[in-house]
KOLPA-981267 format. One record per residue: x, y, z of N, C-alpha, C in turn. Coordinates in steps of 0.1 Angstrom, whole numbers, padded with zeros to 4 digits, always signed. Example, Ala and Ser with C-alpha at 12.3 -4.5 7.8 and 13.67 -1.06 7.14 Angstrom:
2
+0132-0057+0078+0123-0045+0078+0132-0033+0078;+0128-0022+0071+0137-0011+0071+0129+0000+0079;
***
This chain:
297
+0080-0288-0347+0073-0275-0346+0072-0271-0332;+0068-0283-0321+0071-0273-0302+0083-0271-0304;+0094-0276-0307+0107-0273-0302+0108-0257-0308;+0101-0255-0319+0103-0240-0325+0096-0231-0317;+0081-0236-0313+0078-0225-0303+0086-0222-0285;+0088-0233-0283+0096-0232-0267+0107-0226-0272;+0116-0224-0283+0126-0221-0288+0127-0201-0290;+0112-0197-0294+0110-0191-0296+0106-0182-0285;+0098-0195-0274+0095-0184-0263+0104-0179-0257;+0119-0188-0255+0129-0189-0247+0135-0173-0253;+0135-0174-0263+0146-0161-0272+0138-0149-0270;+0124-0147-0265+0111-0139-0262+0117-0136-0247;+0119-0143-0236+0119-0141-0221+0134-0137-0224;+0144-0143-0230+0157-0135-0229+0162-0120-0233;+0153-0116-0243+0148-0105-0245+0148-0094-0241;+0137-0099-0228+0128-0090-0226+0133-0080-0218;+0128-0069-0221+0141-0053-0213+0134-0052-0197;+0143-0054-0187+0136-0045-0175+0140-0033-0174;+0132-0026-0172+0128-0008-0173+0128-0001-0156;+0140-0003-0153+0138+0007-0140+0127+0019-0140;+0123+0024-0128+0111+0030-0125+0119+0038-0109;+0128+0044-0111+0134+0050-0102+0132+0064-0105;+0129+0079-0097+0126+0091-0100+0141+0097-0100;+0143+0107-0106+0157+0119-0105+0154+0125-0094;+0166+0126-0085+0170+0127-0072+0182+0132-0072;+0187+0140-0086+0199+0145-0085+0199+0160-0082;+0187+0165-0083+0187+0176-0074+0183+0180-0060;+0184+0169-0054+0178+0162-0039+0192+0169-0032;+0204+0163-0037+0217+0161-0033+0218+0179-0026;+0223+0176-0018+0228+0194-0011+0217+0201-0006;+0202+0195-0006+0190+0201+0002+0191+0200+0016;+0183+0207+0021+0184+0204+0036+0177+0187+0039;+0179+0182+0048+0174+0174+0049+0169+0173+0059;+0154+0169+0062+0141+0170+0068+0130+0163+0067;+0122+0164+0074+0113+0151+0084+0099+0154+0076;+0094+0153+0068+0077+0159+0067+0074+0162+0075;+0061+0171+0074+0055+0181+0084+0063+0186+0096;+0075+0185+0094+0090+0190+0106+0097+0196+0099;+0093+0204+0093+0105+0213+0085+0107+0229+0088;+0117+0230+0096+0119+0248+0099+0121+0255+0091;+0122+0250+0071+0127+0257+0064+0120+0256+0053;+0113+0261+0039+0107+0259+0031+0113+0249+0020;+0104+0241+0020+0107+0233+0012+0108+0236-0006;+0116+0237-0011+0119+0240-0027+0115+0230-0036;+0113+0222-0031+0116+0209-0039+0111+0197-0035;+0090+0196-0040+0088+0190-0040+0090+0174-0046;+0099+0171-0050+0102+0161-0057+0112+0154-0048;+0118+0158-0039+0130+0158-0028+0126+0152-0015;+0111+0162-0009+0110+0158+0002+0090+0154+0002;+0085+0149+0012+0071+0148+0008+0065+0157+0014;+0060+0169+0005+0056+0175+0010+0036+0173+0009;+0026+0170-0001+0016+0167+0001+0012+0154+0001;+0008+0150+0018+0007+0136+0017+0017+0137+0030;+0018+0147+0036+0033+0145+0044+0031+0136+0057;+0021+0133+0063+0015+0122+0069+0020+0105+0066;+0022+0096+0066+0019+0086+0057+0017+0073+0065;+0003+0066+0062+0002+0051+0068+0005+0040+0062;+0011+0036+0069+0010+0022+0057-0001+0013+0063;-0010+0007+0054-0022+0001+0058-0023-0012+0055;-0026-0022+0065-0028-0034+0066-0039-0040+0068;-0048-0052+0057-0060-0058+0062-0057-0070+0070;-0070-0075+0075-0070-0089+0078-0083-0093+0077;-0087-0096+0065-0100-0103+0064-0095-0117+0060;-0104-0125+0065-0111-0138+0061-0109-0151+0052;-0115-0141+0042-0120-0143+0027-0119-0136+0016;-0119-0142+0006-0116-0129-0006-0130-0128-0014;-0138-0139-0014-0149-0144-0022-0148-0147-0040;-0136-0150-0040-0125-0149-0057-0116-0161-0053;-0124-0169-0043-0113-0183-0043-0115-0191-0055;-0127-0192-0063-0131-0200-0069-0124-0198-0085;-0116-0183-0083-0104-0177-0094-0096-0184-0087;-0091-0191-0073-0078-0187-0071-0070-0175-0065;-0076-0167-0061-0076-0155-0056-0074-0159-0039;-0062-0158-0032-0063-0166-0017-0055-0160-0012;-0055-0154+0004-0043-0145+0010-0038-0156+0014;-0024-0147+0017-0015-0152+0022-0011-0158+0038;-0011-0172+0038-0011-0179+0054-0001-0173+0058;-0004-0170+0072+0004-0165+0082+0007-0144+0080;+0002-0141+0071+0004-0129+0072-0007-0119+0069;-0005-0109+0072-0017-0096+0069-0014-0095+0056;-0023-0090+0047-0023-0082+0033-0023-0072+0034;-0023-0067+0023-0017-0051+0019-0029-0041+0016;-0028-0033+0024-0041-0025+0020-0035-0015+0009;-0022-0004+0016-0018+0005+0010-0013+0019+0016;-0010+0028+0009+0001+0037+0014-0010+0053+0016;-0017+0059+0026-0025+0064+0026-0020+0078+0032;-0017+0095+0021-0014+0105+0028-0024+0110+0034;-0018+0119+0043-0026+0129+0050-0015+0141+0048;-0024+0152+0047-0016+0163+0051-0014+0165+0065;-0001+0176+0061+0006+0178+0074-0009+0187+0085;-0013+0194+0073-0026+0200+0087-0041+0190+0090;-0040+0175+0086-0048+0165+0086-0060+0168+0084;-0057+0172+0072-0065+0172+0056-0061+0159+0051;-0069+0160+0039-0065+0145+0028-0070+0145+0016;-0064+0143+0007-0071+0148-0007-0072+0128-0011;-0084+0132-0023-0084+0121-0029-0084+0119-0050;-0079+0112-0059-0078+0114-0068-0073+0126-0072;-0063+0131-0064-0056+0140-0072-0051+0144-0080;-0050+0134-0091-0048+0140-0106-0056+0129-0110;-0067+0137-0122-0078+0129-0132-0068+0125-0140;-0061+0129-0143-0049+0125-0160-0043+0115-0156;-0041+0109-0146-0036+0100-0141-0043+0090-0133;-0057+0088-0133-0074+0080-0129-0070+0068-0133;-0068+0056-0129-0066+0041-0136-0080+0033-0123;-0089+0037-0116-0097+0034-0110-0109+0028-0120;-0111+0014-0122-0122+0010-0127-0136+0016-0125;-0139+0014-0106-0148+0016-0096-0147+0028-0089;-0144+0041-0091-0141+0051-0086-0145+0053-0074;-0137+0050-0061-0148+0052-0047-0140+0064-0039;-0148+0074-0037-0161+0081-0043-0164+0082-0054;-0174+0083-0064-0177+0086-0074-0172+0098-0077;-0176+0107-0067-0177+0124-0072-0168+0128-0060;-0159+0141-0062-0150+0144-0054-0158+0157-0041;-0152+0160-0034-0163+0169-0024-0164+0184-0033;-0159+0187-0044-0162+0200-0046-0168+0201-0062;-0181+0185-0059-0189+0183-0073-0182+0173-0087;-0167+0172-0087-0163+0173-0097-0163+0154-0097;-0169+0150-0111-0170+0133-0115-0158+0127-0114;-0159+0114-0109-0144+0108-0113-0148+0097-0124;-0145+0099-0135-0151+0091-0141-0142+0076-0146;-0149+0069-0146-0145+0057-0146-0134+0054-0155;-0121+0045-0152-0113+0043-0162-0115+0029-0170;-0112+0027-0182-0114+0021-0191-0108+0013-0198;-0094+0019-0196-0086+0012-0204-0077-0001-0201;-0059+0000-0206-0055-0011-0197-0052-0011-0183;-0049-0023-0180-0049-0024-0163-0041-0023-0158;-0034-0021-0147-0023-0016-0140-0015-0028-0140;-0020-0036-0142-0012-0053-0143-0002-0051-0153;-0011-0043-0167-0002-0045-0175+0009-0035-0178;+0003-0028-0168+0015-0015-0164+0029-0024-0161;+0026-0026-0153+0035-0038-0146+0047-0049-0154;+0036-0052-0159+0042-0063-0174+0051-0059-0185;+0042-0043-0180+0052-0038-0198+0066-0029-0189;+0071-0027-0178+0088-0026-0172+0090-0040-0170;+0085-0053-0173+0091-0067-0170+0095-0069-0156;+0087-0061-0145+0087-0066-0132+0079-0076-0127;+0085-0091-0130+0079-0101-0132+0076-0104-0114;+0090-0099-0109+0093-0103-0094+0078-0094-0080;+0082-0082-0089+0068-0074-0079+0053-0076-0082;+0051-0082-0096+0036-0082-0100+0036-0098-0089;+0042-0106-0089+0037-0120-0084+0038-0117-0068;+0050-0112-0061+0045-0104-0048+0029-0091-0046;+0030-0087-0051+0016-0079-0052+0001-0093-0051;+0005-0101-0064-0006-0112-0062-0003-0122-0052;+0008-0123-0048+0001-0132-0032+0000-0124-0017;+0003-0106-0014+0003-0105-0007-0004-0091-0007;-0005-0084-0019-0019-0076-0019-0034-0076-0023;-0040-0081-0014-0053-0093-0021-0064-0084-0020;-0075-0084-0030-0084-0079-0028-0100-0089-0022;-0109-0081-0023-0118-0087-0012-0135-0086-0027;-0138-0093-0028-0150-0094-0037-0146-0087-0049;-0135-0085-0055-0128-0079-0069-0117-0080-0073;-0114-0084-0082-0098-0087-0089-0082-0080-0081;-0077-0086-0077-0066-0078-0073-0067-0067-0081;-0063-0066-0089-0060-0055-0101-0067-0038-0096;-0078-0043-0091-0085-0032-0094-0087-0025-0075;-0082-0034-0067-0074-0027-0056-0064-0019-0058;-0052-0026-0064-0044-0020-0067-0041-0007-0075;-0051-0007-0089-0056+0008-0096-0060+0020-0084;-0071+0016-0076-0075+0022-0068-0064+0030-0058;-0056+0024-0051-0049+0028-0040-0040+0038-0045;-0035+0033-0064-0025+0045-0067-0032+0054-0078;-0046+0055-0074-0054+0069-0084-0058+0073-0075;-0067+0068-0058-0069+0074-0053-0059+0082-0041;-0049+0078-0037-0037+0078-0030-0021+0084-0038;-0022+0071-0045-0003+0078-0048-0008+0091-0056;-0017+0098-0062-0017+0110-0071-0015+0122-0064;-0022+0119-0049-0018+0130-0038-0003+0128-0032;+0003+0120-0032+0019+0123-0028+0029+0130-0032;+0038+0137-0032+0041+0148-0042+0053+0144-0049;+0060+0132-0042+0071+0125-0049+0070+0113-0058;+0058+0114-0060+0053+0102-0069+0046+0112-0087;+0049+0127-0083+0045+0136-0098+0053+0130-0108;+0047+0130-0121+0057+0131-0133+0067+0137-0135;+0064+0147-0128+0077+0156-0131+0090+0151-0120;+0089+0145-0109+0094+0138-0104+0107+0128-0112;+0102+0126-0123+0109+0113-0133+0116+0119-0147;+0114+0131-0145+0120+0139-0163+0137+0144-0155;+0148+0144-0167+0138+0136-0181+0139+0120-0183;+0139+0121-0193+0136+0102-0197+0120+0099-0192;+0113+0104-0189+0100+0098-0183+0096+0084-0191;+0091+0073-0186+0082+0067-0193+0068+0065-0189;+0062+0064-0200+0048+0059-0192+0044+0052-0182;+0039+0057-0172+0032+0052-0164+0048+0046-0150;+0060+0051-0154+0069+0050-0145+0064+0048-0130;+0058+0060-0125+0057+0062-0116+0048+0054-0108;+0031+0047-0115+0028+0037-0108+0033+0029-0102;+0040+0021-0112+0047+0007-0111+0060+0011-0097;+0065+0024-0097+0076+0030-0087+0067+0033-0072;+0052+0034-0074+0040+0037-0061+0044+0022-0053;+0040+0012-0067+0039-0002-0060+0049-0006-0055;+0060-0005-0060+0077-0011-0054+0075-0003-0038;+0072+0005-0038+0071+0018-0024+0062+0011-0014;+0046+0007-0017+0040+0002-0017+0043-0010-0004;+0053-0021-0014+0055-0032-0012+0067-0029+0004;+0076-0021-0006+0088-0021+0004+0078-0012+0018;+0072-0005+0022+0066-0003+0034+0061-0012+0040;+0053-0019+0031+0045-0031+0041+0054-0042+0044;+0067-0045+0039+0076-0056+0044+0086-0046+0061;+0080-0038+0064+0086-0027+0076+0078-0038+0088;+0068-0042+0086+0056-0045+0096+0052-0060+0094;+0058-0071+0096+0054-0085+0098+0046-0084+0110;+0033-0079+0107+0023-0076+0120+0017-0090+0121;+0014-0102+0115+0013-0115+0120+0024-0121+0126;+0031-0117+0125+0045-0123+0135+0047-0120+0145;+0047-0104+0145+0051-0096+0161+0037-0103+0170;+0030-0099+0163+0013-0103+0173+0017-0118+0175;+0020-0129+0172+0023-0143+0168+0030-0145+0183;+0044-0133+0180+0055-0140+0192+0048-0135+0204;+0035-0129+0206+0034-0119+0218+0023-0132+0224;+0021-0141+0215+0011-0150+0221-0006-0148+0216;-0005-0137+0206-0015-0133+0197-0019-0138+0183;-0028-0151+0185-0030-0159+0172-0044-0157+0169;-0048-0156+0154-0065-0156+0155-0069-0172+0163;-0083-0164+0164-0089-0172+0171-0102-0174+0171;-0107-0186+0167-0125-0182+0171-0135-0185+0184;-0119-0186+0195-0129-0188+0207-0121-0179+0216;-0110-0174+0217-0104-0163+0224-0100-0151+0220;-0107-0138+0227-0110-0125+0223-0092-0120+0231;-0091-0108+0228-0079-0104+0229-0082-0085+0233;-0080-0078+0243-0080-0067+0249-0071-0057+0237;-0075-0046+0234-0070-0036+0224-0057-0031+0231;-0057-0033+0244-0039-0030+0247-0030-0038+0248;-0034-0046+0248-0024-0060+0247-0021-0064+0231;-0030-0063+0221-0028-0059+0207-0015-0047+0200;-0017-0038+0211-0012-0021+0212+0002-0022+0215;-0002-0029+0227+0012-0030+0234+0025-0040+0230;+0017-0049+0219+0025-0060+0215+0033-0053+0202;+0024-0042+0195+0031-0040+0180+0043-0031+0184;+0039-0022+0197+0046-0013+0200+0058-0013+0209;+0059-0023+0209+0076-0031+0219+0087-0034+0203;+0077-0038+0192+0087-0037+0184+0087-0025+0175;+0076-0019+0172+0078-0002+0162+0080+0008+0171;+0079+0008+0181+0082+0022+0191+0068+0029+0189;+0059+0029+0183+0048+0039+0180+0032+0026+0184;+0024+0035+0187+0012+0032+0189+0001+0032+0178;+0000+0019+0167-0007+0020+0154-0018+0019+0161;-0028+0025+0146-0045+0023+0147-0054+0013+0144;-0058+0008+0154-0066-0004+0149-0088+0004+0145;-0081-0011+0134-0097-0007+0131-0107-0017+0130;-0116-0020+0135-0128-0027+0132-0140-0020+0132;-0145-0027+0122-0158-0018+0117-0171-0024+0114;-0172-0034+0126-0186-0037+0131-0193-0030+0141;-0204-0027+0146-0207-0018+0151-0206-0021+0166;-0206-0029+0170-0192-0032+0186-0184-0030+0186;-0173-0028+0174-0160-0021+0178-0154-0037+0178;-0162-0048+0180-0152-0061+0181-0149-0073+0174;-0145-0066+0161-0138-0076+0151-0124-0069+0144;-0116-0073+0149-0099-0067+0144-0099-0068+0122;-0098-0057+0120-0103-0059+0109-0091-0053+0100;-0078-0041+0105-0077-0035+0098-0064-0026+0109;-0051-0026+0100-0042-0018+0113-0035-0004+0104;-0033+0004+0107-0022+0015+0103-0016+0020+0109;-0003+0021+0105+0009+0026+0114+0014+0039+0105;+0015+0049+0114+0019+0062+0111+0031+0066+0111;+0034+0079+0102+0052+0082+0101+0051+0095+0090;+0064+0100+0097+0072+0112+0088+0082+0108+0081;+0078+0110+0071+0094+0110+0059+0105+0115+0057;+0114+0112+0058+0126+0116+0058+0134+0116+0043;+0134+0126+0038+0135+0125+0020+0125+0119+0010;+0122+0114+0003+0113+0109-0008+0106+0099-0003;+0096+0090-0006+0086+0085-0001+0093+0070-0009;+0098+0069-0018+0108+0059-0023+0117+0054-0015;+0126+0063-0010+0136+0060-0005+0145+0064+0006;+0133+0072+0008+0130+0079+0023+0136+0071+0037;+0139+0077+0048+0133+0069+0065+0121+0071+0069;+0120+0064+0069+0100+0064+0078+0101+0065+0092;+0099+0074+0097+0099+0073+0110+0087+0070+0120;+0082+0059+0125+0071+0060+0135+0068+0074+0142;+0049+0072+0143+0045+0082+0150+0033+0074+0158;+0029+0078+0170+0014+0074+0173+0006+0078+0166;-0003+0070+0165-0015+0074+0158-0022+0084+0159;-0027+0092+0151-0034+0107+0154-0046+0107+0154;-0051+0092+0151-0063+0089+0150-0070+0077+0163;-0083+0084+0166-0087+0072+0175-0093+0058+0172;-0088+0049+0181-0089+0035+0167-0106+0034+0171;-0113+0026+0165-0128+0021+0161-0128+0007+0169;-0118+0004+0173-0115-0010+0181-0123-0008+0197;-0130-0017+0205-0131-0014+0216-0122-0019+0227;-0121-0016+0238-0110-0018+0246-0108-0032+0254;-0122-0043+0251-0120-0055+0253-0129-0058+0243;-0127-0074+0243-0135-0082+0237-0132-0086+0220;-0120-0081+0217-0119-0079+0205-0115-0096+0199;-0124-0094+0190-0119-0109+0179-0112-0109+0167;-0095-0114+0164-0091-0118+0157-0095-0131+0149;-0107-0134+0143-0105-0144+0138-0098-0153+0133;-0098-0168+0126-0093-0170+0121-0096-0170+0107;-0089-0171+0100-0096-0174+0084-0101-0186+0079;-0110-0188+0070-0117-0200+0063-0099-0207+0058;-0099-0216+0062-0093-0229+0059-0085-0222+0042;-0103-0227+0031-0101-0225+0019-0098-0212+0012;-0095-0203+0023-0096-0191+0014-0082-0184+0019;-0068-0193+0022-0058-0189+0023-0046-0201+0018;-0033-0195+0014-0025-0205+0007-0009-0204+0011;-0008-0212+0014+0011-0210+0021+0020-0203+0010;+0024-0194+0019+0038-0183+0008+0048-0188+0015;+0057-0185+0003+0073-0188+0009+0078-0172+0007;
***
């Protein structure tokens, strides 16, 4: 009788369909081609180039701890985790939850949007199983060792960043994917986007080779942080710490214009347009709790 269930599982996993999650880009072909918020010509075709959202950070944590060790829940040694892919418009504006029809946020943060309107809580299945049901076995297990959440289930990081974020991007619309749409395509196509940005920035390494290790007895000067990322990206990212001295390295984003689709786009470095929250000495990279990180290959 096991040999019929392993038998069974085996003919189950050989099965199983993987479901590309790639958008139509066949009307891309023959456009001008241009930079977000750098365009001398009207853009036709939002599904082509990124037009809302045209800003884009890719955002990196570095906390600690997750406080979900005791799930198993552990970042990844030697590297930063993944915060996420955060627009700004080109006139540095920023929308948030831009489409309700598309809300997969458990914990809606903000609750309410600035012009009154509820975000009301989602309910149903999880973006996990979004995941599970195109059989992207390879990106949901990257996601869980290297986009970690902090006092709540990965899962519900990840709902968050693409209800409150990818809905404002304009190459991530449904209509973006017709025809053939499938459900929920375009999340699972946020996260592949997601993933592939934050492998642009091995910011534990560059900082690593520059002689920049956490530490819990040696503080580290915000230009020498600055000056280290930016010998290898050409641009000046934003650091963030958000204790009220300005001196705990908490949090980095590096800026960029798109160059076609936000998929498959060039990213091009920008300095930051933003002033970092870091102070100019004294700053502490810590190191992490022993227990609350786990070697990736």
């Amino acid at each position: 009788m096991l040999s019929l269930v392993v038998f069974g599982a085996l003919v189950s996993v050989v099965h199983a369909e993987f479901y590309p999650t790639y958008p139509n880009i066949e009307t891309c072909v023959g456009l001008p081609v241009q930079y977000s918020c750098e365009n001398t010509t009207v853009v036709t075709d939002s599904c082509c180039n990124v037009v809302q959202g045209g800003l884009v950070l890719q955002a990196q944590y570095w906390n600690t701890y997750t406080g979900l060790e005791f799930h198993g829940q552990l970042l990844p040694k030697g590297s930063w985790s993944i915060h996420g892919l955060l627009p700004v418009n080109c006139n540095g504006t920023f929308g948030q939850y831009c489409d309700l029809s598309r809300q997969y946020d458990p914990k809606p943060s903000p609750s309410t949007l600035p012009n009154g309107t509820a975000i009301p809580p989602y309910k149903g299945p999880s973006v996990k199983q979004f995941i599970q049901e195109f059989n992207h076995s390879d990106l949901l297990h990257y996601m869980d060792t290297f986009w970690i959440n902090q006092g709540a289930p990965n899962k519900e990081l990840w709902a968050r960043e693409f209800s409150k974020h990818g809905t404002c991007t304009s190459t991530f619309d449904v209509a973006c994917y017709e025809p053939g749409y499938r459900e929920h395509q375009e999340v699972v196509n946020f996260f592949e986007t997601v993933v592939k940005v934050f492998q642009m920035y091995p910011t534990y390494d560059i900082l690593a080779a520059a002689g920049i290790l956490p530490s819990n007895t040696t503080t580290y000067t915000r230009a020498q942080i600055t000056n280290a990322l930016y010998s290898q990206t050409g641009a000046d990212p934003w650091l963030g710490c958000y204790d009220e001295n300005g001196s705990i390295l908490q949090e980095i984003w590096y800026f960029h214009h798109v160059l076609g689709t936000e998929q498959y786009g060039h990213f091009k470095p920008l300095d930051s347009t933003t002033p970092a929250t870091c102070a100019e000495t004294g700053i502490w990279y810590f190191e992490r709790t022993p227990t609350s990180e786990k070697v990736v290959s």
